[in-house]
DOROGU-773067 format. One line per field, with one value per residue (C-alpha): residue in three letters; residue number from 0; x negated, y negated, z. Coordinates in steps of 0.25 Angstrom, whole numbers, plus 5000, padded with zeros to 4 digits. Layout:
# residues N
aa	[ALA; ...]
i	[NUM; ...]
c1	[X; ...]
c2	[Y; ...]
c3	[Z; ...]
# end
This chain:
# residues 279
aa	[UNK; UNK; UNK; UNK; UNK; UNK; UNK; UNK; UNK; UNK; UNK; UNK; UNK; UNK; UNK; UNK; UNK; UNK; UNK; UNK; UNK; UNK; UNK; UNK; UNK; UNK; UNK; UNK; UNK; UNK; UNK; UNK; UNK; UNK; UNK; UNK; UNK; UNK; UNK; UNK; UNK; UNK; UNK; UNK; UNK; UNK; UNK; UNK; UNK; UNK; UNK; UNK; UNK; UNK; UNK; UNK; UNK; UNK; UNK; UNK; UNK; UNK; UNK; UNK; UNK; UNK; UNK; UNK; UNK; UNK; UNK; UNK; UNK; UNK; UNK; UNK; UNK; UNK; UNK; UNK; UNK; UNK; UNK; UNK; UNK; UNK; UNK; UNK; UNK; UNK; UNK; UNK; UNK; UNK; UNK; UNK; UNK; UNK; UNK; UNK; UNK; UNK; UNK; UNK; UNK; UNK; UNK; UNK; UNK; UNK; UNK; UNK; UNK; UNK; UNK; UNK; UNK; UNK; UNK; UNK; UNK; UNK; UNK; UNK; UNK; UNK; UNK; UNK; UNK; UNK; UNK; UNK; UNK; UNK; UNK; UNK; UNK; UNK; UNK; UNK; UNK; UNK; UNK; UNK; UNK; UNK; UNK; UNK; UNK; UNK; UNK; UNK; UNK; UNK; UNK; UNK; UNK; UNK; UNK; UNK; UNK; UNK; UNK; UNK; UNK; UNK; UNK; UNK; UNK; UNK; UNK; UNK; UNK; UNK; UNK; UNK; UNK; UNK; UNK; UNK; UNK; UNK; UNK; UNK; UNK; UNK; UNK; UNK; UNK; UNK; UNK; UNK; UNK; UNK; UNK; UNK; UNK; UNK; UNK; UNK; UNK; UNK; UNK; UNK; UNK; UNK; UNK; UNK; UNK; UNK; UNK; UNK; UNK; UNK; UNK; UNK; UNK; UNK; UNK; UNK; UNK; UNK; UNK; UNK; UNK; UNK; UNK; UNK; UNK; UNK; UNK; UNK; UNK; UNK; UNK; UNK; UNK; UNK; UNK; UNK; UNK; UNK; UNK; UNK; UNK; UNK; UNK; UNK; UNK; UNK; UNK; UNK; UNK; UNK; UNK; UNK; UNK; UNK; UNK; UNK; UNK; UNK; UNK; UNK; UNK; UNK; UNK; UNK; UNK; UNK; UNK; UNK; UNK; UNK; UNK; UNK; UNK; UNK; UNK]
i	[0; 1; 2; 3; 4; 5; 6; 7; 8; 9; 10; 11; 12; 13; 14; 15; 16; 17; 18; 19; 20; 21; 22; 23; 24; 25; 26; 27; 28; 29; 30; 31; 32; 33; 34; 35; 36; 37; 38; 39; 40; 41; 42; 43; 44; 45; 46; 47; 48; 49; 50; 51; 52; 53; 54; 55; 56; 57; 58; 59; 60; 61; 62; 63; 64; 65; 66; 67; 68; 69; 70; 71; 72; 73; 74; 75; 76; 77; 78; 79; 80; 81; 82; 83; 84; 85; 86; 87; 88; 89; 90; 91; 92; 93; 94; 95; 96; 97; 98; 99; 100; 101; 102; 103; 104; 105; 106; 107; 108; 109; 110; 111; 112; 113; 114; 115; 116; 117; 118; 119; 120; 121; 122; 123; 124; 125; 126; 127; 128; 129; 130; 131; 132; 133; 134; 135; 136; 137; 138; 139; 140; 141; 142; 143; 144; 145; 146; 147; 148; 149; 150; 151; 152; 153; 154; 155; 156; 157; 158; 159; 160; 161; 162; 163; 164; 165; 166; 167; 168; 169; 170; 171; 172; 173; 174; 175; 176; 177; 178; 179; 180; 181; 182; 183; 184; 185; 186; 187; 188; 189; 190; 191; 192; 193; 194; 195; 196; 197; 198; 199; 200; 201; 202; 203; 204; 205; 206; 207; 208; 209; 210; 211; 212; 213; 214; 215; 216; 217; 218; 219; 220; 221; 222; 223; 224; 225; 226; 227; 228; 229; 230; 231; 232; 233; 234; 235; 236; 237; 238; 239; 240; 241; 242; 243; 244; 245; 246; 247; 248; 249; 250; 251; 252; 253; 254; 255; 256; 257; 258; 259; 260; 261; 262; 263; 264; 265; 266; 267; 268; 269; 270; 271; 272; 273; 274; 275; 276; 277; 278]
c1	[5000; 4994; 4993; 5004; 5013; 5009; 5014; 5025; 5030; 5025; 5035; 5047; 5045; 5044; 5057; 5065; 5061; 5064; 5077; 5082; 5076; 5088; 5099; 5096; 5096; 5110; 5116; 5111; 5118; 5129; 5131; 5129; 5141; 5150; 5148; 5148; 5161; 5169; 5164; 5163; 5177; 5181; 5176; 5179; 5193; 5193; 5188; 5199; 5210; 5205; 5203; 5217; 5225; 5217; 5223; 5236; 5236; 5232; 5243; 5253; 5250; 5249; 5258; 5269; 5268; 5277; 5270; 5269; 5256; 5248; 5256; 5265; 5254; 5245; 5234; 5220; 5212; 5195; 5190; 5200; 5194; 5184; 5174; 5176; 5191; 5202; 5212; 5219; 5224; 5221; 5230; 5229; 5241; 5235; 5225; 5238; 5248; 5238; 5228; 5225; 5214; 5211; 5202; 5191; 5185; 5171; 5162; 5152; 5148; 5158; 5168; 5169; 5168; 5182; 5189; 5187; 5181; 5186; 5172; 5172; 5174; 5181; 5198; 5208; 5221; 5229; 5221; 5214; 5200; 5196; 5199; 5187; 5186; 5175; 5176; 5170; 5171; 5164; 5164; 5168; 5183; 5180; 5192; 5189; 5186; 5196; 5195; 5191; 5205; 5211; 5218; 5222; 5235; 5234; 5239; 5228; 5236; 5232; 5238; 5236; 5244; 5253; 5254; 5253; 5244; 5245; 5233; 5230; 5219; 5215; 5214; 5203; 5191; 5194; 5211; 5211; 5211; 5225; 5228; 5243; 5246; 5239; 5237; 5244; 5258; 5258; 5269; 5256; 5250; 5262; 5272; 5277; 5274; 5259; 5254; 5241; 5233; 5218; 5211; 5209; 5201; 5189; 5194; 5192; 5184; 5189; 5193; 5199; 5187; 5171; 5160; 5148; 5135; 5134; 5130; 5141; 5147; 5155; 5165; 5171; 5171; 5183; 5182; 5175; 5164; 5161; 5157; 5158; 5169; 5178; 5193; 5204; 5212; 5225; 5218; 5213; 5218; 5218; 5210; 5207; 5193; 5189; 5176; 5167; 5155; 5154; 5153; 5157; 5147; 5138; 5135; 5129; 5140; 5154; 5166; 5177; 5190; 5197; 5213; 5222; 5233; 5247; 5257; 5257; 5268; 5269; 5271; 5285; 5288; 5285; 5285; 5273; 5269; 5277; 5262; 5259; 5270; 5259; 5252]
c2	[5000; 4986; 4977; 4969; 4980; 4981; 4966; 4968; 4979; 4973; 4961; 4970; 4977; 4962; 4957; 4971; 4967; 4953; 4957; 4969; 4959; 4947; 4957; 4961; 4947; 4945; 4956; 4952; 4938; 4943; 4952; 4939; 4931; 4944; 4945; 4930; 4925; 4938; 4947; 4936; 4930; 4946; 4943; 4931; 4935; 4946; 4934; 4925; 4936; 4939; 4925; 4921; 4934; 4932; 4917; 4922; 4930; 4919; 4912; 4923; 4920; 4905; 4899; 4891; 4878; 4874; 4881; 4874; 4881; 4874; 4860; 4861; 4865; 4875; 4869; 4872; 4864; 4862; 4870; 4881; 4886; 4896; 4896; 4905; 4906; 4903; 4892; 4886; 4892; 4883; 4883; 4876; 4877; 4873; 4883; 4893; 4898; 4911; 4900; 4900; 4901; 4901; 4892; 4895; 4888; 4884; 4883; 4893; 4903; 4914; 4905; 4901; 4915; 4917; 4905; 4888; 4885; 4871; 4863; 4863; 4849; 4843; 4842; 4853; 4854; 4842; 4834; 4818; 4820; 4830; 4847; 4850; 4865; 4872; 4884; 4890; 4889; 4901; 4917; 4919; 4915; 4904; 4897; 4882; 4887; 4877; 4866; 4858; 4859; 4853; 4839; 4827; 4830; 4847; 4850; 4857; 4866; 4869; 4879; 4880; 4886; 4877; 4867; 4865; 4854; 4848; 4841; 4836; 4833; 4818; 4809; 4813; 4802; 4799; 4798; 4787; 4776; 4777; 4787; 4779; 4782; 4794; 4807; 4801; 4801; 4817; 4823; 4830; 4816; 4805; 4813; 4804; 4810; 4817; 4806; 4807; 4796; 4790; 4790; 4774; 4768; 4777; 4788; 4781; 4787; 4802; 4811; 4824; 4830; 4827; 4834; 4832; 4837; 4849; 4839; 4827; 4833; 4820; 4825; 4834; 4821; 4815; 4805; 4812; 4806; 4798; 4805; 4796; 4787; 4784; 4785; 4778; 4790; 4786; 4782; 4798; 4806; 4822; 4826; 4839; 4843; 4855; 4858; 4867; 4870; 4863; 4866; 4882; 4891; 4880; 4874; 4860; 4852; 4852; 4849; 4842; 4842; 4831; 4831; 4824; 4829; 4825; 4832; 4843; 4853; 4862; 4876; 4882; 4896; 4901; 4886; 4880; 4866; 4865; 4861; 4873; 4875; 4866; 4873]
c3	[5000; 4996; 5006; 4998; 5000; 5015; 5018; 5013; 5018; 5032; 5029; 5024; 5038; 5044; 5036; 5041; 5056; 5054; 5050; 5060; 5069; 5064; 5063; 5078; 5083; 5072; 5080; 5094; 5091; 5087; 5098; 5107; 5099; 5102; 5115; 5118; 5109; 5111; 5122; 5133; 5127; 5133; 5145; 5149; 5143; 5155; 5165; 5162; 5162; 5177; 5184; 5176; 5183; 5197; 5195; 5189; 5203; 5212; 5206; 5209; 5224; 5226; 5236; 5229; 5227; 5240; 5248; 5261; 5264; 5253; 5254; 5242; 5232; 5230; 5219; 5216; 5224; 5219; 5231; 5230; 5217; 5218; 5206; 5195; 5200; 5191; 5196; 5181; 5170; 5156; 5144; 5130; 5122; 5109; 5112; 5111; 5121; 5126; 5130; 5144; 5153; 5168; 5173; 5182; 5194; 5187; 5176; 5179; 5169; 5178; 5177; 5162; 5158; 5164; 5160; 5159; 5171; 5179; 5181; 5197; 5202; 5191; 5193; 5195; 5186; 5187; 5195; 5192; 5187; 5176; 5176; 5167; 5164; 5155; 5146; 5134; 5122; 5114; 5122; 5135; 5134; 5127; 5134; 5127; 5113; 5106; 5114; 5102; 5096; 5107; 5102; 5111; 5117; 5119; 5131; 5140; 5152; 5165; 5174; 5189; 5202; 5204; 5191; 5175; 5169; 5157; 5151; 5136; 5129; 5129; 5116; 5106; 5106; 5092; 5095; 5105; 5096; 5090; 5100; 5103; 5089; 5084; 5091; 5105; 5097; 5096; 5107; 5115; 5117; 5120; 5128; 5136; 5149; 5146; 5136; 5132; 5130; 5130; 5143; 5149; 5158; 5164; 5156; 5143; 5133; 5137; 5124; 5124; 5117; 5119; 5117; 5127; 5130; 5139; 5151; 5150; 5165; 5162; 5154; 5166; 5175; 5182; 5172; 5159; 5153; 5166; 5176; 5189; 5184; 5195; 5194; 5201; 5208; 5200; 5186; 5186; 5177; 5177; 5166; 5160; 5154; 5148; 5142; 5133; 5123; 5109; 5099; 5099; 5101; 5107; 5122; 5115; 5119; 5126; 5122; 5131; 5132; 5142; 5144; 5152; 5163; 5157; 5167; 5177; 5181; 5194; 5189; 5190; 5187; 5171; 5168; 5159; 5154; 5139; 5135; 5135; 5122; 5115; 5103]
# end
């Protein structure tokens, strides 16, 4: 064999490794994008359906809401909540009518692997201040997946122990000017009772959708955006923020959803906000 035909045999053998070597690592990554876009949406699928039935359970027990035991109300209360323990349940109609998930005490990486997790510190349901909640958005549930195809005005639903809240996405940043005669005219907006409108005062500036870097804390503060902003108790509205990675498949930013309470309704038998009719 020349030495011609020696080099080249030595570079077929080379190109053959090389390429074993690329479908290996193909088959590795793929076996990385099964496992965490599909198997760990199986597992967290499991999670959730336990901390929703030990809640649906808890439920099934708590005093009734005359109870003169607990003063008339029994609410959940921030120390009362042990992390990684489910205390809400979350419902987005335009999401569709099977879209509910119970929401977790915490956003450790336990906790969002069951469910959205409450940020501890921030507002509960219904109260002034800013319920944030994080989730995920690609594997592991991926509970807030289509958060960017929610539109001003879509009802977001939270369900606790004693009470419904109805919150809906604030105005879009490009929809305020205008926003009396554009898109705050549809039924979902001008109601007469849940209006929606742009945020005034302190809160001016605050959209229904940002994206942020990683670090901006700010955007689950009592006032978003500005973190150390002071409120006048009855100026404070009850806000609602949730939280995710942006874009898909990518931890480079965050996206932010913020929403505003519109009404509250104590819960009565079978009873659920007509909201949740909204597709």
């Amino acid at each position: 064999m020349s030495a011609r035909e020696g080099n080249g045999h030595r570079l077929l053998r080379t190109i053959g490794v090389l390429g074993e070597l690329l479908i290996t690592l193909g088959v590795v990554m793929l076996l990385f994008v099964v496992y965490e876009v599909y198997w760990t949406d199986v597992v967290s699928a499991g999670k959730q359906r336990d901390v929703t039935s030990a809640l649906d359970r808890e439920w099934a027990g708590a005093p009734a809401a005359d109870d003169p035991t607990v003063g008339g109300q029994r609410r959940t209360t921030k120390s009362s909540v042990p992390d990684g323990q489910g205390f809400a349940k979350l419902s987005v109609p335009r999401f569709g009518s099977d879209y509910h998930f119970t929401v977790l005490e915490g956003t450790s990486t336990a906790a969002l692997e069951a469910g959205p997790g409450h940020y501890t510190g921030t507002a509960f349901p219904g109260e002034p201040g800013n319920f944030s909640v994080a989730g995920h958005r690609v594997g592991k549930g991926a509970p807030f997946n289509d958060l960017d195809q929610l539109n001003s005005c879509d009802a977001i639903i939270l369900e606790t122990d004693t009470s419904w809240y109805v919150y809906r996405v604030l105005p879009m940043a490009s929809e305020v000017v205008g926003w009396s005669t554009g898109r705050g005219t549809a039924p979902a907006c001008s109601a007469s009772t849940t209006a929606v409108t742009p945020p005034g005062g302190v809160y001016s500036g605050v959209a229904g959708r940002e994206i942020v870097d990683p670090s901006d804390g700010a955007a689950i503060a009592p006032v978003p955006g500005k973190a150390g902003a002071t409120v006048d108790p009855k100026d404070q509205l009850a806000l609602l923020t949730l939280t995710t990675c942006d874009p898909q498949f990518s931890a480079e930013h965050r996206m932010i959803i913020h929403a505003t309470l519109v009404r509250s309704m104590p819960k009565s038998g079978s009873a659920v906000p007509p909201e949740m009719q909204e597709h």
